[in-house]
Every structure is written in C-alpha cells, then in structure tokens.
TORTORDO-607540 format. One record per residue (C-alpha): residue number from 1; residue in one letter; chain; x, y, z. Coordinates in Angstrom, 2 decimals. Example, Ala and Ser with C-alpha at 12.3 -4.5 7.8 and 13.67 -1.06 7.14 Angstrom:
# residues 2
     i   aa   ch         u         v         w
     1    A    A     12.30     -4.50      7.80
     2    S    A     13.67     -1.06      7.14
This chain:
# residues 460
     i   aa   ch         u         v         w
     1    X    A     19.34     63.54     63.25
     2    X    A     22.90     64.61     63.12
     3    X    A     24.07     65.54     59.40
     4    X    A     26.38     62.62     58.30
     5    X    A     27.63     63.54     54.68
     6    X    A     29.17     60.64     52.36
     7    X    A     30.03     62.15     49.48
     8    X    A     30.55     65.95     48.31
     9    X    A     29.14     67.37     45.28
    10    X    A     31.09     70.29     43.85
    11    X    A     29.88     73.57     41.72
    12    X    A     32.13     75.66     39.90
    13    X    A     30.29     78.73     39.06
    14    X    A     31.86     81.25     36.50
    15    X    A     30.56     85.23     36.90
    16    X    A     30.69     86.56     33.72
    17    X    A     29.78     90.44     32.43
    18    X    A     31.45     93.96     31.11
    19    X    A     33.49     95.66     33.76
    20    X    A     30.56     98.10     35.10
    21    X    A     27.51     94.89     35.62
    22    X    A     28.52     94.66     39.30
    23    X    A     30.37     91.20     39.55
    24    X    A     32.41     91.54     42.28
    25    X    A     29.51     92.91     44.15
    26    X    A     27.77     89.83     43.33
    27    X    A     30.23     87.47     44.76
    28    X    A     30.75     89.55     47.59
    29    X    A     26.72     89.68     48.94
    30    X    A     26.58     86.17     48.09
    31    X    A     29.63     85.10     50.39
    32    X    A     28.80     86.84     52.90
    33    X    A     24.89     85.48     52.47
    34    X    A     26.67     82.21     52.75
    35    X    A     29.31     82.35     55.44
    36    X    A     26.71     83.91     57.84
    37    X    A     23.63     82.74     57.18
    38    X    A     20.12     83.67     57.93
    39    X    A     16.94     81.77     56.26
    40    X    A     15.09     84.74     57.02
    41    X    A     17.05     86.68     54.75
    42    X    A     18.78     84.31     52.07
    43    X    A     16.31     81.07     51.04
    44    X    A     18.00     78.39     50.58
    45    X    A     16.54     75.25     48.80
    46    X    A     13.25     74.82     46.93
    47    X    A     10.59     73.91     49.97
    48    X    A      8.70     75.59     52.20
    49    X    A     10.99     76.59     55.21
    50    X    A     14.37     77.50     53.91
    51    X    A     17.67     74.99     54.53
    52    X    A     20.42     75.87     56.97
    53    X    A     24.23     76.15     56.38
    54    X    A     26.53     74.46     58.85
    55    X    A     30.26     74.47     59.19
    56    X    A     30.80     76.85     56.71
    57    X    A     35.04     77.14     55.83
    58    X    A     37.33     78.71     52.99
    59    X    A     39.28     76.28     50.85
    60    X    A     41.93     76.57     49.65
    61    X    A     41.93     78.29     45.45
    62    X    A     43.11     75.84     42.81
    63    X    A     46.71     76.29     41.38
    64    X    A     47.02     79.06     39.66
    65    X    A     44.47     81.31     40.46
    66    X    A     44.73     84.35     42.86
    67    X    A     42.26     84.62     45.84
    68    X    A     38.98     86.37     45.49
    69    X    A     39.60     89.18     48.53
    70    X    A     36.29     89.09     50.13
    71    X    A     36.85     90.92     53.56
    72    X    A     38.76     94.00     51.44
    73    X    A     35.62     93.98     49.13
    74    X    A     33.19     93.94     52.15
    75    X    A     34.85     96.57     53.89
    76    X    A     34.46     99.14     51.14
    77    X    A     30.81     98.62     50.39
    78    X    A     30.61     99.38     54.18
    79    X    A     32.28    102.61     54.08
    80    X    A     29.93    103.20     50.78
    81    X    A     32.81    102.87     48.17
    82    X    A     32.82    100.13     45.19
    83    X    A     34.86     97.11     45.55
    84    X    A     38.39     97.97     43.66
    85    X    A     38.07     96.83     40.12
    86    X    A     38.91     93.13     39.12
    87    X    A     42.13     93.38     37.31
    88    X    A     42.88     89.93     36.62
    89    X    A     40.82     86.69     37.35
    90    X    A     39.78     85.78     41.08
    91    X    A     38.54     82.79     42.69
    92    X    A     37.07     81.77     45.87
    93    X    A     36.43     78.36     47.11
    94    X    A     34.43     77.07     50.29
    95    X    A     32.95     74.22     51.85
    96    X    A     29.34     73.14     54.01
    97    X    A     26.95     71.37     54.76
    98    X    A     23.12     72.41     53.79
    99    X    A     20.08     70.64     56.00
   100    X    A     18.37     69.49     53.27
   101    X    A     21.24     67.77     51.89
   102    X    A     21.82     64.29     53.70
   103    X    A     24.29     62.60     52.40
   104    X    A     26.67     65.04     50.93
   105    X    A     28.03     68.24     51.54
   106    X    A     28.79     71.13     49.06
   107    X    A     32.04     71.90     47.59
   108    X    A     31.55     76.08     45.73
   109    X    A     33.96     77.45     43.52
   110    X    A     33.12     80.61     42.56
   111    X    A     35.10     82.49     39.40
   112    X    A     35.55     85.88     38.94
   113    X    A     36.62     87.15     35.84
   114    X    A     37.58     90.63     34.31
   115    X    A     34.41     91.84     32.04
   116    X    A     37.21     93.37     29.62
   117    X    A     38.32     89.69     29.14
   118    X    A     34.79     88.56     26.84
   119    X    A     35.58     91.09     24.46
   120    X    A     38.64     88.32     23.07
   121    X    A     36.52     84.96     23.61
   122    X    A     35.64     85.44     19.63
   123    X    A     39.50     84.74     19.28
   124    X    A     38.82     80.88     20.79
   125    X    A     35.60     80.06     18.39
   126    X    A     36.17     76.69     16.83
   127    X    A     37.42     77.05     13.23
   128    X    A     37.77     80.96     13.61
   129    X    A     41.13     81.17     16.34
   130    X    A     43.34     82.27     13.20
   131    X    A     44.53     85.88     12.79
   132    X    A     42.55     86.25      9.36
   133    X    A     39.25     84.62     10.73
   134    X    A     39.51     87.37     13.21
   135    X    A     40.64     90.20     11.42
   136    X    A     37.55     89.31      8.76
   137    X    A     34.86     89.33     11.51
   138    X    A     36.08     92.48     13.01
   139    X    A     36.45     94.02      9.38
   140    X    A     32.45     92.66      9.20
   141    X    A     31.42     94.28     12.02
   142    X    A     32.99     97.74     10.76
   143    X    A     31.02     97.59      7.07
   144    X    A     27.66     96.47      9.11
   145    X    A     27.80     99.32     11.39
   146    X    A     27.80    103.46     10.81
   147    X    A     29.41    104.07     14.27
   148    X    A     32.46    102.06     13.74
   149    X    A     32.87    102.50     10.28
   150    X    A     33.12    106.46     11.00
   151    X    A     35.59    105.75     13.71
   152    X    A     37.79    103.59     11.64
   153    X    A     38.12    105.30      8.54
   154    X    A     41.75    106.95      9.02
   155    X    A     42.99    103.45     10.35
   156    X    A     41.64    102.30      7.31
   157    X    A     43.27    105.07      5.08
   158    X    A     46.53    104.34      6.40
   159    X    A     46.85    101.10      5.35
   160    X    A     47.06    102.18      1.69
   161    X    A     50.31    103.61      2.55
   162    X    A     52.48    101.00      0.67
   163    X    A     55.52    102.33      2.87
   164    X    A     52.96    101.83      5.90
   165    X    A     54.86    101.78      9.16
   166    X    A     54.29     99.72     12.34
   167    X    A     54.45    102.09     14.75
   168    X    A     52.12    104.58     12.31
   169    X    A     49.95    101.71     12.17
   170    X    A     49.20    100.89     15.44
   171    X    A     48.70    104.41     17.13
   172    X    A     45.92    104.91     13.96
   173    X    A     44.44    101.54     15.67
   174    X    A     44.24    102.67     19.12
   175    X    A     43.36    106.30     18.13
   176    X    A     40.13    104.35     16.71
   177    X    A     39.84    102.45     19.88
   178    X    A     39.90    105.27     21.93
   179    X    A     36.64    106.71     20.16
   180    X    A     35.26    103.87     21.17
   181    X    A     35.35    103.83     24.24
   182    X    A     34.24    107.68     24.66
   183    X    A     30.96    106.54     22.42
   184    X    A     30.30    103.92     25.16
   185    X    A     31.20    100.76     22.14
   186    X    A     31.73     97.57     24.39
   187    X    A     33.93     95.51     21.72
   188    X    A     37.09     96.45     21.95
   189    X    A     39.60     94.05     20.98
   190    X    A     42.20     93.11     21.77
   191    X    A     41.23     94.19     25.50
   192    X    A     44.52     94.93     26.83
   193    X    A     43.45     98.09     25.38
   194    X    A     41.26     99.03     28.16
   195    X    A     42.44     96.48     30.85
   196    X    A     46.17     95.63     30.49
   197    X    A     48.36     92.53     32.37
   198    X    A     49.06     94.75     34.79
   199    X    A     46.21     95.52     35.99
   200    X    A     45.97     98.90     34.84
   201    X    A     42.44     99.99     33.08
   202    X    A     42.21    103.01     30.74
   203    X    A     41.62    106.42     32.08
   204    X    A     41.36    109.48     30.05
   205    X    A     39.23    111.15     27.37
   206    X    A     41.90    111.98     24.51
   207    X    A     42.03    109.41     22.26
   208    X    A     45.75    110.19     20.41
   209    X    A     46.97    110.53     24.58
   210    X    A     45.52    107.18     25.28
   211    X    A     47.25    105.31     21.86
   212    X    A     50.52    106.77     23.21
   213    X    A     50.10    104.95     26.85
   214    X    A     48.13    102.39     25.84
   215    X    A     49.19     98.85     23.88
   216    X    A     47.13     95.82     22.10
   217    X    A     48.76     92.33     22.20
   218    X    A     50.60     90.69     25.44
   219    X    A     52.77     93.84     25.72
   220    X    A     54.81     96.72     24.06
   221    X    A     56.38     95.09     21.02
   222    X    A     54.13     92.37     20.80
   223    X    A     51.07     94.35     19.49
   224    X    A     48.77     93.51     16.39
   225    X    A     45.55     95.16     14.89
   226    X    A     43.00     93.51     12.33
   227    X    A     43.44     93.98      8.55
   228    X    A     41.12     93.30      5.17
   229    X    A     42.03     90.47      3.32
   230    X    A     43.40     93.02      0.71
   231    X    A     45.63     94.68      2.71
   232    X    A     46.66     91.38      4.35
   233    X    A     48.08     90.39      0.33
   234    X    A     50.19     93.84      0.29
   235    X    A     51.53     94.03      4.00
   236    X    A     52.66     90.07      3.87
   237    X    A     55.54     90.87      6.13
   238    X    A     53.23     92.70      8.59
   239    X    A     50.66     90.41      8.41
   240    X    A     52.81     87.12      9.85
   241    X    A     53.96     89.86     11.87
   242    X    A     50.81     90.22     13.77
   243    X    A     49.37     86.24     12.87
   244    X    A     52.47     85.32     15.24
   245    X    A     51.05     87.84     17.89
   246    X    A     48.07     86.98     17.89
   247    X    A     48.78     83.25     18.77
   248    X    A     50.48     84.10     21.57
   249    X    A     47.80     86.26     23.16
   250    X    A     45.26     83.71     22.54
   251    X    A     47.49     81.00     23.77
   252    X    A     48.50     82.85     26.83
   253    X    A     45.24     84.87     27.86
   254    X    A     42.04     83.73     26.05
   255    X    A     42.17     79.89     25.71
   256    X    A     42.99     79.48     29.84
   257    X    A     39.98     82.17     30.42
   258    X    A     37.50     80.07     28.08
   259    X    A     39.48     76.68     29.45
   260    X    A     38.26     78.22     33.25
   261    X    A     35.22     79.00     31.84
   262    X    A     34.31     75.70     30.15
   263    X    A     35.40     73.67     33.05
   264    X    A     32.42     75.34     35.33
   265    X    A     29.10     73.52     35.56
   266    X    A     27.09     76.65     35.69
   267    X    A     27.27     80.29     34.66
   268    X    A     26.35     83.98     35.96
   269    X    A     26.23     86.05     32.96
   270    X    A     24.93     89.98     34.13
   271    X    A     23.25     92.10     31.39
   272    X    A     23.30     95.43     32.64
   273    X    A     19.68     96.24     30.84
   274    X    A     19.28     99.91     32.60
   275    X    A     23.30    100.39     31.50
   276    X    A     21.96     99.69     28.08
   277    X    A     18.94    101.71     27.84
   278    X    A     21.04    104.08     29.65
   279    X    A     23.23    104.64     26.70
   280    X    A     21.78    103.87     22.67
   281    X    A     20.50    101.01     20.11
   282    X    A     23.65    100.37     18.93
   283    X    A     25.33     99.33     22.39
   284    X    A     22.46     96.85     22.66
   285    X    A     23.29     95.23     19.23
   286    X    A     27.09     95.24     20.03
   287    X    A     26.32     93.51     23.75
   288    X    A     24.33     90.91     21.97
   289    X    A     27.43     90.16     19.53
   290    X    A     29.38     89.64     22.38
   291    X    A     26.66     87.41     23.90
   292    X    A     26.92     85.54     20.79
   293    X    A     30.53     84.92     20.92
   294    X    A     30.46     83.68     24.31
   295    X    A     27.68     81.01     22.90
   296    X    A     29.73     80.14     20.25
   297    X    A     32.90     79.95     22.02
   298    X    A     31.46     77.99     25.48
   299    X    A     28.75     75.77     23.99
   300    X    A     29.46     71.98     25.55
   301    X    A     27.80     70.13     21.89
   302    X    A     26.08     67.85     24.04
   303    X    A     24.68     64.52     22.77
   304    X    A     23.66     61.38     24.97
   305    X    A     26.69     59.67     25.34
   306    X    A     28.47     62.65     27.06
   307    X    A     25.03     63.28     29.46
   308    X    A     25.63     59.20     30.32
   309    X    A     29.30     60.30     30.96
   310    X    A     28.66     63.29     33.05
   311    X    A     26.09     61.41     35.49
   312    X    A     28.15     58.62     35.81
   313    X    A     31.36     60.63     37.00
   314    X    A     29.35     62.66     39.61
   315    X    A     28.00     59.59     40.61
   316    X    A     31.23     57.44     41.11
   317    X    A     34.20     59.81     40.87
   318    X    A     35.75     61.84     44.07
   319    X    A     35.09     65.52     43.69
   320    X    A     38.31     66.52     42.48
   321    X    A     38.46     64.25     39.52
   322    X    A     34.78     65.12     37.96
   323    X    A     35.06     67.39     34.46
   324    X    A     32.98     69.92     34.38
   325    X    A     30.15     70.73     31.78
   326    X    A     28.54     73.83     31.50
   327    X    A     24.85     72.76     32.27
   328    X    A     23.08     76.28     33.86
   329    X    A     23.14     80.01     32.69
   330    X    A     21.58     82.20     34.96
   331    X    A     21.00     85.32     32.79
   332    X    A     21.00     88.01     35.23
   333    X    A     19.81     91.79     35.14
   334    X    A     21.77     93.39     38.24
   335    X    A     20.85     96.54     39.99
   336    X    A     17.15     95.48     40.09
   337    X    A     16.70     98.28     43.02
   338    X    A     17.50    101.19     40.81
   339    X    A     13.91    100.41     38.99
   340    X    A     10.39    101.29     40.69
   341    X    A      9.27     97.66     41.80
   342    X    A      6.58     98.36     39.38
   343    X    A      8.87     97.50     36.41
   344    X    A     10.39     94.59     37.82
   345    X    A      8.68     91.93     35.71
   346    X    A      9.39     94.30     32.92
   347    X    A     13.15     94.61     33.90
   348    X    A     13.23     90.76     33.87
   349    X    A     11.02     90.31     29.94
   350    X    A     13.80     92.86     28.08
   351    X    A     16.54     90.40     29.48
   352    X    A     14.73     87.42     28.17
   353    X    A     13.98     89.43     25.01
   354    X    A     17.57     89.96     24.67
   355    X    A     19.34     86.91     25.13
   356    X    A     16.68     83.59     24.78
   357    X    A     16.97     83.38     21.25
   358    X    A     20.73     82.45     21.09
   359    X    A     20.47     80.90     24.81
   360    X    A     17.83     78.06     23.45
   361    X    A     20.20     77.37     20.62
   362    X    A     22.53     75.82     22.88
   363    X    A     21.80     72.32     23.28
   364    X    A     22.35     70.55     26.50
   365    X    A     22.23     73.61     28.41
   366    X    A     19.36     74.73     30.64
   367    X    A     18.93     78.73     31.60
   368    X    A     16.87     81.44     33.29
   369    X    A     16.41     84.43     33.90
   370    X    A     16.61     86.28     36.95
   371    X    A     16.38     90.70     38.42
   372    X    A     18.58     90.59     40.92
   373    X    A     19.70     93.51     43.22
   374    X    A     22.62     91.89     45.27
   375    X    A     23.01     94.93     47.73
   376    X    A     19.80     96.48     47.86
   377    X    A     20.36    100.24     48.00
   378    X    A     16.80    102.05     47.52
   379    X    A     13.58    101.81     48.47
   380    X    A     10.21    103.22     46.91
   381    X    A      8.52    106.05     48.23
   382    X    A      4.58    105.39     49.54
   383    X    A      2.28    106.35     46.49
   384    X    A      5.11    107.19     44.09
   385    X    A      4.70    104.39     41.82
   386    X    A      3.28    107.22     38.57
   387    X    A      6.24    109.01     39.12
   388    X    A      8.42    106.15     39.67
   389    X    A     10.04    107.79     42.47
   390    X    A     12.90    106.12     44.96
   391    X    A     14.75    107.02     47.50
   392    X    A     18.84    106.02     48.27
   393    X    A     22.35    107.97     48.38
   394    X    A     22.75    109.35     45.23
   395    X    A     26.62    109.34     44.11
   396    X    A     25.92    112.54     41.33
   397    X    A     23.99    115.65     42.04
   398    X    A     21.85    117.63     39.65
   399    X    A     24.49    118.64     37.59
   400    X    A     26.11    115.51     37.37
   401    X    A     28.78    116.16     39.76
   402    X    A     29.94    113.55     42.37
   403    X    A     28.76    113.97     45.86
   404    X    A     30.29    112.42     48.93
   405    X    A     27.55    109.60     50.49
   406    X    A     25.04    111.46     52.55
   407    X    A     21.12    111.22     53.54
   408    X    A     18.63    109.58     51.18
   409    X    A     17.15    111.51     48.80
   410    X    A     14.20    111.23     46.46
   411    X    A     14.88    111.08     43.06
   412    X    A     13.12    109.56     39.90
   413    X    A     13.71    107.13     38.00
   414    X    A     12.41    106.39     34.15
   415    X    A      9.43    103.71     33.41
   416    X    A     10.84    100.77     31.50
   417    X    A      9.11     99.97     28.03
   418    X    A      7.30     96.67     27.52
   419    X    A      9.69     95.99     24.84
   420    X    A     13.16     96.76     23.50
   421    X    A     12.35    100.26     21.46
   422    X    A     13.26    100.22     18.08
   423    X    A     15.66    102.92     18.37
   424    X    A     16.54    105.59     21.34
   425    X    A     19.48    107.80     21.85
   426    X    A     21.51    108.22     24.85
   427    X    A     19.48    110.58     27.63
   428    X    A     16.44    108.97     26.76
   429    X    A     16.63    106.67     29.99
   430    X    A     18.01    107.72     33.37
   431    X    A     18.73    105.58     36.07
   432    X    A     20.81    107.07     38.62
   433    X    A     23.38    105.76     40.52
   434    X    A     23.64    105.17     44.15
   435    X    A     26.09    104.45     47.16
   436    X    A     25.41    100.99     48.20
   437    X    A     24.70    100.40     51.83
   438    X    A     25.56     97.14     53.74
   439    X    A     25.71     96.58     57.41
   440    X    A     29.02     97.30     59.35
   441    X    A     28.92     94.04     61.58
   442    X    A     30.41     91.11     59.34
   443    X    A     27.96     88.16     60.44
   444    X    A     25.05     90.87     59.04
   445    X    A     24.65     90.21     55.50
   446    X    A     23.11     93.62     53.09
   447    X    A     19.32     93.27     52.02
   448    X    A     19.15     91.17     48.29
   449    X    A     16.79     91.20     45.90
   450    X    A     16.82     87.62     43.62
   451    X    A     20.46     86.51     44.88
   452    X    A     19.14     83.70     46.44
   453    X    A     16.68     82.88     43.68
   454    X    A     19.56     82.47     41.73
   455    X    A     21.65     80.63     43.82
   456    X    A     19.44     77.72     44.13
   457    X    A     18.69     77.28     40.55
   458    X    A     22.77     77.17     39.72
   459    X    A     23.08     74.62     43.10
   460    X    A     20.20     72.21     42.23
C-alpha cells in the first residue's frame, strides 16, 4: 500500500556535551545513517524487521541559526581527520517518511551546540540569573574544592587591594582560568574564555600568555569575574560594573542557548566516561556539577495540566505551531569502541551510576542510557579479551607523539571497574585514541555501535 501521510510529527533533538564527547561526530553518522539508509545496518523502529526511510530531503534551518555542514564534516572523517570544531551553534533540519509510520511523516531538527556553552547554563537557573547568585556559587565551589582553591588564591589576594584595578583584576582571573584548563577542570566560566564569539578556542599552555589574548564577558571591555560577598561591599563601583556585564552576556548568549534548548522535545547529553577515568576524581565531581546545572536550568516542572496541553497540541496543531517540552534524555557514553566489548555493560552501569540520581529527580521527563560508538573505529583481537586488546589507527605512538593515519595496530586498552573508584589519579586509565574510519562513497554510511538504539528511543 502506497505511504499516504496526513499529518507530520516533528522532533527537535538538542546534542549536548564538553567540546571533546564527539558531537558533531554524532550528528554526522546519524545523517548520513538517515539520508542513505540501510536496515541492515541502522534499525529503525521497535519490531522485528527494521522500517524503511523514503524521500528523504534537507529543510530548510529555522531563522537564526547557521547550517549544520554535514558534507564538510563527512569528508574529513573520510580522509581520517576530526570534523572542525563547533564554534558557534549548528542546526540541521530534514524531512521523510518511515514504513512503519502510516499516516504521518517525520519532521527532525537536530541542534548542535558548542560543549564550552554548558559551562554558563548555571547563569539561567531560576532565582539564581543575578551577578551575586553567581559569583556566590562559584565562590562555593572554590571553598569545597582543594584544586580550585589552590588555583585561585592570588585572584583572591588581589582583591584586598583597596586601590584594586580592573585591568589587574581581570588578568589575575584568567591567569586562574588558565590553570584550569592545563589541570583538565571542565567549569570554566564565563566560557568565552576557552571558546570566544568568534569562534576562536584557546590554544596554549602559559597561563599569564593566555590572560593577555584571552577575554571573559561578550568582548574586550565588557569583561567581569566573580567576587565574595565581602569584596562585593568594598569594590561597589566594580561590582555594578560587572552586575551590568553580566546581564548582557546572559541576555545575549545563555538565555537563547537554554531558550533552544528548552524548546527541543528530546535531548542527547554525551558523558565522555573513558575521558573521565582518563583524567582524576575531581573532573568526575566537577562534570556532575555541570550535569546538575543543566537539570536545574532545563527541567520542564511538569504537572497534568501541561501533559493535557502538550498531547492536545501534537494532536490538533500544524507542526510549526507545537511548543516543545523536553520529554527524553538519552544519556550517552560515546566512543563505546575504544573499550574491549567485554566492558560494554560496564561502560553503560558507570554512566547510569553517574547521572540517574539527578536524572529521576526531574519530573515529567523520561531517560536512558545508552554506549554508543557512532563511527566504529576498532575491532577486538580473537582471544584477547584478558588483555583487553584492540586493534584500529592509533593517532599517538608510544611516546605520545602524533602519527599520521596508517595500518591497524594492536594496542591495549584498560579493564573498566564495576564501579566509580573512590579515588584515582590521572594515568591510572588509558584509552587511546584512534583515527576514525568511514567509507569514501557517500550513500555508504560508517559501522555504529548503539546510534540507532538511540535514535528510536528519542523518535518514539
């Protein structure tokens, strides 16, 4: 029977995660699972024999929001190079029709966002988007922890300079930042820091260089840095100073991201577990923050009457007129191929162990979690499952050095624990990195691991 859709059901689907979790990877294997697909390869729908996609076509991206370039993306992972960085927010809209759909066709919006970008969504929490609130929670978070107290304590010192100058100020504040950064923190605020309107990201290991080229706020000029309530009472002129800068960047670059963000109906969010063993206990604790500010900042506070009013406009309003109401969070643990298949399951129990506590607190909102290797890159050698042993293009050689692609090679990888380790140091896990590898002819999408999984439960 020839497909005959009435109506069209729309997704907006936000990817959300810190610059090195592999979104743009994501959304690239995924389009390209979608504009050429192959049941074999890419299940689609819950039964027995996958669905089929027919007349597949790129929309148009909504007003305001630069295109998501998926053939430039593509085209590097074939020649083995990462997709260029996401500088500024991305978006990439298409159209079809699935078999096992009757009587509607899909409308996808997909979101791409810069990962530098979460660090500011604790500026948009309800009842905390003020310049003190902020300044107190990020003056919390430097008494709770040792390893940004010890990188903030000239910042500190400066401010009980009662002649204390802007200009001082501010370089002592990105100095700070700076350490940061080479001690692998995540939350750096504001992130222009590391990822500024340009489109420029941070490069370079000297921390005084990098407070010279670098700024905080919307631009040059229009900078601001947190300070203690006591110091806020001595440096009043300062202190409106920065309140009226911070406004601005909120207004102009965090409420439209959590705005986007709020308007989706479901959400990607990739926790880089092997990124986080990879480095120490306190980046864990610092990625669940953030985690927690995203929570705070997104959650719908559903009740009844606003479930009656979501079914009833995707029931009776055209597409482009529903709201949107964040109702899925895929929690997802990329790079699922750079683990033995042995610790799979494992891979997938630390990200449920990491997140599910604050994830069932928001009501309304159903997640899952999901290992997902969107470009599959390695495979496991025969017999090698003790020594957790894989083969794949390894981009560093034994002495950590870059190499140019070349021949698989075996290499090892560690075993993941049953459960998050009370405390480990960075060098305790290894995971290397490899080149990924995707097939040169366009209609051939790369080998996935979970993409599809994933894809169904955020397009029920």
């Amino acid at each position: 029977m020839p497909f005959l859709p009435l109506k069209t059901t729309e997704r907006r689907i936000g990817i959300l995660g810190p610059n090195w979790a592999g979104k743009t990877v994501f959304l690239t294997s995924l389009i390209n699972h979608l504009s050429s697909h192959d049941s074999r390869y890419f299940q689609l729908g819950s039964g027995r024999s996958s669905a089929e996609v027919r007349k597949f076509h790129r929309l148009p991206e909504d007003r305001g929001w630069p295109g998501f370039d998926y053939d430039q993306h593509r085209e590097r992972l074939v020649h083995r190079r990462w997709p260029t960085k996401t500088t500024d927010r991305a978006e990439y809209a298409c159209r079809f029709e699935r078999s096992d759909w009757t009587f509607s066709d899909l409308e996808l919006r997909l979101y791409d966002l810069p990962g530098e970008r979460i660090n500011d969504v604790a500026m948009a929490k309800d009842g905390s988007d003020t310049y003190e609130t902020w300044s107190d929670a990020f003056m919390k978070r430097i008494d709770k922890d040792i390893g940004y107290a010890d990188r903030f304590q000239a910042y500190l010192k400066r401010l009980d300079d009662p002649n204390l100058a802007e200009s001082e100020l501010l370089h002592s504040y990105k100095a700070a930042l700076g350490q940061l950064r080479l001690a692998y923190k995540p939350y750096i605020t504001p992130s222009t820091y590391v990822l500024d309107r340009e489109g420029q990201a941070c490069r370079g290991r000297d921390p005084e260089q990098l407070a010279s080229e670098r700024y905080v706020g919307l631009k040059r000029g229009e900078e601001f840095a947190p300070m203690p309530k006591s110091d806020r009472s001595r440096h009043r002129q300062l202190t409106a100073k920065f309140a009226d800068r911070f406004e601005s960047y909120r207004d102009q670059l965090v409420y439209p991201l959590v705005a986007a963000l709020k308007s989706c109906h479901s959400l990607v969010v990739l926790v880089d577990v092997m990124r986080i063993l990879a480095s120490d206990t306190g980046t864990h604790d610092d990625y669940q923050e953030l985690l927690r500010d995203m929570f705070r900042a997104l959650h719908p506070n559903d009740n009844f009457l606003k479930k009656g009013v979501r079914l009833a406009t995707d029931l009776l309003l055209p597409h482009d007129w529903r709201p949107g109401w964040i109702s899925r969070i895929a929690f997802v643990a990329p790079k699922a191929d750079l683990v033995h298949p042995e610790d799979r399951n494992r891979l997938k129990h630390l990200l449920r162990q990491m997140v599910e506590r604050d994830a069932r607190d928001c009501d309304g909102i159903k997640y899952d979690f999901f290992n997902v290797a969107a470009v599959r890159a390695t495979e496991p050698v025969p017999g090698g499952e003790s020594s957790r042993l894989l083969t794949g293009s390894t981009m560093l050689d034994a002495a950590g050095q870059p190499i140019d692609p070349g021949e698989r090679q075996k290499f090892m990888v560690s075993a993941l624990p049953d459960e998050w380790p009370r405390q480990w140091s960075i060098g305790d896990f290894v995971f290397p990195s490899v080149y990924p590898e995707i097939p040169a002819r366009r209609g051939c999408p790369p080998d996935q691991i979970g993409l599809d999984l994933v894809f169904n439960f955020l397009c029920w």
